[in-house]
C-alpha positions in Angstrom: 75.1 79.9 44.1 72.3 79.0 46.1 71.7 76.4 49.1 69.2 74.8 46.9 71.4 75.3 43.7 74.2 73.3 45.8 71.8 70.6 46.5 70.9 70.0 42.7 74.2 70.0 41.7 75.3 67.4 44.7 72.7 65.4 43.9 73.1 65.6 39.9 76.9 64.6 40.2 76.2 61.9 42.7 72.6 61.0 40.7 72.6 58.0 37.9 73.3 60.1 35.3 76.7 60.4 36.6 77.1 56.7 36.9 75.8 56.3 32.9 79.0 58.9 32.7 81.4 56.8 34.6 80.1 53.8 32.4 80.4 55.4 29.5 84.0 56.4 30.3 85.1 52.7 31.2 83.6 51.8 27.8 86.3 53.9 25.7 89.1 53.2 28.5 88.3 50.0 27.6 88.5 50.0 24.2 91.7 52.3 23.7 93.2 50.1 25.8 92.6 46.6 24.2 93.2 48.6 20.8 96.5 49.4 22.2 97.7 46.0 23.7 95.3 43.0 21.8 95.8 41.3 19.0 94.1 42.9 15.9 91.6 44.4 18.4 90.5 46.9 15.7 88.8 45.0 12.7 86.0 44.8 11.4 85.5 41.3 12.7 86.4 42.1 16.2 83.8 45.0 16.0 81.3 42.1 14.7 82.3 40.0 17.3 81.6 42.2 19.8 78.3 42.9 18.9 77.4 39.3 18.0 78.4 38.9 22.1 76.1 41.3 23.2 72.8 40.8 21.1 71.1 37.6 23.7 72.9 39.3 27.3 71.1 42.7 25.9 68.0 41.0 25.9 68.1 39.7 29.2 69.3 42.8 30.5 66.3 45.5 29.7 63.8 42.9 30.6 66.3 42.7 34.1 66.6 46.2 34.1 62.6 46.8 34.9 63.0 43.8 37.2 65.9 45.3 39.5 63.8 49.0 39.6 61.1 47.5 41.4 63.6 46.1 44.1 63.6 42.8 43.2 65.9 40.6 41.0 65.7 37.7 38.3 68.0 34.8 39.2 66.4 32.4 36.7 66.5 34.1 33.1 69.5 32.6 32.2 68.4 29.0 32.4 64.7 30.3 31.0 67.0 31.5 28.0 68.0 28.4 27.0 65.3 26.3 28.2 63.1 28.2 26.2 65.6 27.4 23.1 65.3 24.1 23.9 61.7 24.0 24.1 61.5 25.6 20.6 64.2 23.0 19.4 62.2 19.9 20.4 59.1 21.6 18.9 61.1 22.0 15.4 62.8 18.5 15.5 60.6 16.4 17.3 57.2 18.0 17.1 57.5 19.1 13.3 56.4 22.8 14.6 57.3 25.2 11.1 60.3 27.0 12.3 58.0 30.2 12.4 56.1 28.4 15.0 59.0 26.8 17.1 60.6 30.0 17.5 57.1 31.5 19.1 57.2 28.5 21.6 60.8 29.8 22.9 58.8 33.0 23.0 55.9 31.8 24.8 57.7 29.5 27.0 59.5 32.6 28.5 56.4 34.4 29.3 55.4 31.5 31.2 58.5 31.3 33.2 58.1 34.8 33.5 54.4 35.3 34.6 55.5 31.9 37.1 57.8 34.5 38.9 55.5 37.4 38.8 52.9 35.1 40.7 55.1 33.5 43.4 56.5 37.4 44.0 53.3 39.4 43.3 50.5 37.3 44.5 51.9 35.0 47.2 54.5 37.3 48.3 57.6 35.3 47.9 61.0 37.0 48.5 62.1 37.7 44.6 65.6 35.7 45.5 64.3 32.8 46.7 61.2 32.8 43.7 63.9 33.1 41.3 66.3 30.9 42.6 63.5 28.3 42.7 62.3 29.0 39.2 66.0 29.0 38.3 66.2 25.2 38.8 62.2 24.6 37.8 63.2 25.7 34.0 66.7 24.0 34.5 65.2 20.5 35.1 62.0 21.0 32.9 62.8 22.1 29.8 66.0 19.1 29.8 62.9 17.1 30.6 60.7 18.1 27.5 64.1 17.7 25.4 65.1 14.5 27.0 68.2 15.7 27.9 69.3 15.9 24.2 70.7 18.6 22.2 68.4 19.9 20.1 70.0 21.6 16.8 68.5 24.8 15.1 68.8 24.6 10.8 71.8 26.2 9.5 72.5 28.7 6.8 72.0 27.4 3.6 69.0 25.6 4.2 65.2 27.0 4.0 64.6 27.1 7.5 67.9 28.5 8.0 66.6 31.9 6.7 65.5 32.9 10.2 69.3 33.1 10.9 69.9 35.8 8.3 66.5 37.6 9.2 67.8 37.4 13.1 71.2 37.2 13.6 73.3 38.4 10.5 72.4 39.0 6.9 75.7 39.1 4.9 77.9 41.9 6.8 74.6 43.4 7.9 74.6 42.4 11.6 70.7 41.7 12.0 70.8 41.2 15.6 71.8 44.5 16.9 68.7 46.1 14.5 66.3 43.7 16.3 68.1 44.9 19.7 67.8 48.5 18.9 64.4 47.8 17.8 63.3 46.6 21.2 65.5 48.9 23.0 63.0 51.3 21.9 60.1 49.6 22.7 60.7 48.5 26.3 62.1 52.7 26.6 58.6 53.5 25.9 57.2 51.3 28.6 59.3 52.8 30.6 59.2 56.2 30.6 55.7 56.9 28.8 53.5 54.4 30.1 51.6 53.6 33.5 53.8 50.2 34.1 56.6 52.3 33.6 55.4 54.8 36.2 54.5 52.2 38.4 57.9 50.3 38.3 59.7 53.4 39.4 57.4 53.7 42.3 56.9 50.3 43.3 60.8 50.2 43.7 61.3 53.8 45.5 58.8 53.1 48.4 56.0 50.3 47.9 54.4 51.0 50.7 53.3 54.3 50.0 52.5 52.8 46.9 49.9 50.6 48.4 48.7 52.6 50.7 47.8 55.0 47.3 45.3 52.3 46.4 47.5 50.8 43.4 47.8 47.1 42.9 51.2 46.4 43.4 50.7 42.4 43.1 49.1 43.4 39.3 51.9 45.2 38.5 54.7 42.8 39.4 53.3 40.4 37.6 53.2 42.5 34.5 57.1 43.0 35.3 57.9 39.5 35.8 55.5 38.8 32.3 58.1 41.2 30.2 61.1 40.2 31.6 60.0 36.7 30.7 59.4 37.7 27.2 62.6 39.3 26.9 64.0 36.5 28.2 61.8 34.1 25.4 63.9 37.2 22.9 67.3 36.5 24.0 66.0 32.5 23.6 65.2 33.4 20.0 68.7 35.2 19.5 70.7 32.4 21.2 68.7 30.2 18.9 69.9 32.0 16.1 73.5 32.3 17.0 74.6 29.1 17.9 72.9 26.3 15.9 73.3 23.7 19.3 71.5 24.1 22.6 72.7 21.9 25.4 70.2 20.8 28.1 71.4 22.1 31.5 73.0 25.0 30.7 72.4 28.6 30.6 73.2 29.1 34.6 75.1 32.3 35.0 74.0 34.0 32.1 71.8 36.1 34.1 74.9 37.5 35.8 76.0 39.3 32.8 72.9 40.7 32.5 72.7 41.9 36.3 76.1 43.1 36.2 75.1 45.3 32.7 72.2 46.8 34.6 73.9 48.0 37.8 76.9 49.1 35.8 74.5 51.1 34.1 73.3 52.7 37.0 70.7 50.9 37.9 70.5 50.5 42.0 70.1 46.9 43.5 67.9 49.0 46.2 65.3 50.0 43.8 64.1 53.2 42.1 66.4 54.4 40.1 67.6 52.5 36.7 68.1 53.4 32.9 68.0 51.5 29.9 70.4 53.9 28.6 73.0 52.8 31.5 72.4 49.0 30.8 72.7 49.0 27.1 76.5 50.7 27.9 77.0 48.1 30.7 76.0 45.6 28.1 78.8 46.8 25.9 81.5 47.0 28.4 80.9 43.2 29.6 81.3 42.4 25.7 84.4 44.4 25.3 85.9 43.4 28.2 85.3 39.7 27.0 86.3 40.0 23.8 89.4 42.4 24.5 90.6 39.7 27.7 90.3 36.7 24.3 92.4 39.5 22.0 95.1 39.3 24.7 95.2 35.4 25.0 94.1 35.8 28.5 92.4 32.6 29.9 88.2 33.1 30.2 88.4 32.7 33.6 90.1 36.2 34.1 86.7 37.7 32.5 84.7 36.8 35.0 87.5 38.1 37.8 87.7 41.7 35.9 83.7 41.7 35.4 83.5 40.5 39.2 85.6 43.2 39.7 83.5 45.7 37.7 80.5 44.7 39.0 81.6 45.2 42.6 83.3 48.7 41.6 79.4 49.7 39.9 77.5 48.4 43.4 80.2 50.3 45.5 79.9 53.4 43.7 75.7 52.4 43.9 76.1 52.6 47.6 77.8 55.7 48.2 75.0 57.8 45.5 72.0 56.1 48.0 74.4 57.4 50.6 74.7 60.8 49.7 71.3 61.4 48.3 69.8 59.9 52.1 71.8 62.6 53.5 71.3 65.4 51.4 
């Protein structure tokens, strides 16, 4: 074999398609195992419930997944998730919004928070972890604000209203989330890989500079970023809506850790450039088996987060030494 034919294969073994691998991998470990040791691990309702976990965190994910391409990163979509939920509940209950209606402020309000982000990091050039970080607590305090700090409630099954929970979440057996995830799973691909924003978030995050100095609008196209992660954000809203029936002011922090942590398990580098949908929606599915498969085992929550701490840490390590090898090679 070749110098050049050495190179390729270095590089594809080392690339992120390798990583999606390795993900992929942990994702049946994972399983087998949990089918092995947890409680009645393989049902039909543990299935369900695994899927149920990973409908809102898939959300957030692909619309994090374009965000941590570009180099930057989304600390607030957690709290815009559910302060967008809330939003939509106070226009339902308070406001007398149709629930049609309500649902497209939780929508809307996430493109706000979203295009907020893509102007304080775009336009006025504000590191993406402090912008975030700032927004994080923005949509924290305001959306309690608009609900007065009160729960707002969602109609349940059973009722008119409470249709949208069959046409969004589950219809019968039929899990209707996961169909509105694959749904938009195909959508955001196509931005991705077959459009010019697509194009440009892949550039933007493998060397800016040059990018600018080619004459594109970088600012622009972070916005546009920021814009659809906030709109995936206002989906997971939606889809949170629709699975639990009670949103709680102040809550939603840490949500966007799951949904970072799906992404670089994925393959997706924290330095920029390199990223899959593919990789996140597996690294969505291992976070949700690995919660559900730790409850299985009677295992206190708080071990979930140290095994997907220690996941996460595994995915950026393994990150690290594939920018590594690719510098040198």
């Amino acid at each position: 074999m070749s110098d050049t034919g050495i190179t390729k294969l270095k590089s594809s073994l080392s690339g992120p398609a390798m990583q999606q691998v390795i993900a992929l991998a942990a994702l049946v470990v994972l399983y087998a195992f949990f089918a092995i040791f947890g409680n009645h691990f393989l049902s039909t309702d543990t299935f369900l419930s695994i899927l149920s976990s990973s409908y809102y965190i898939g959300f957030l994910a692909i619309g994090m997944t374009f965000v941590i391409i570009t180099g930057g990163i989304d600390l607030s979509s957690g709290t815009v998730m559910v302060g967008a939920a809330l939003v939509g509940g106070v226009a339902y209950n308070v406001w007398h919004f149709p629930i049609a209606l309500a649902l497209l402020m939780v929508l809307l309000t996430g493109v706000l928070f979203g295009l907020g982000n893509g102007l304080l990091i775009g336009v006025l050039k504000l590191p993406p972890f402090i912008a975030t970080l700032g927004m994080q607590f923005v949509s924290l305090g305001l959306c309690s604000v608009v609900a007065k700090v009160q729960t707002q409630t969602y109609p349940s099954l059973g009722t008119p209203d409470g249709m949208f929970k069959n046409v969004l979440y589950k219809w019968g057996s039929m899990p209707m989330g996961a169909i509105w995830l694959v749904v938009f799973f195909i959508v955001a691909w196509f931005l991705l890989t077959r459009t010019k924003l697509g194009r440009y978030t892949y550039a933007i995050g493998s060397n800016e500079e040059a990018v600018t100095l080619s004459g594109v609008k970088v600012s622009y196209w972070k916005v546009w970023v920021y814009v659809l992660n906030g709109f995936f954000a206002g989906l997971a809203g939606v889809i949170y809506a629709a699975t639990f029936s009670s949103i709680t002011p102040q809550t939603g922090n840490g949500q966007e850790m799951y949904a970072i942590a799906a992404a670089v398990i994925g393959g997706t580098s924290l330095a920029g450039g390199i990223g899959s949908l593919w990789g996140t929606v597996i690294g969505v599915f291992v976070i949700s088996v690995l919660k559900t498969g730790l409850l299985s085992m009677e295992l206190p929550v708080q071990w979930q987060q140290v095994l997907i701490g220690v996941v996460v840490i595994l995915a950026v390590l393994l990150d690290v030494i594939r920018t590594r090898r690719l510098k040198r090679s």
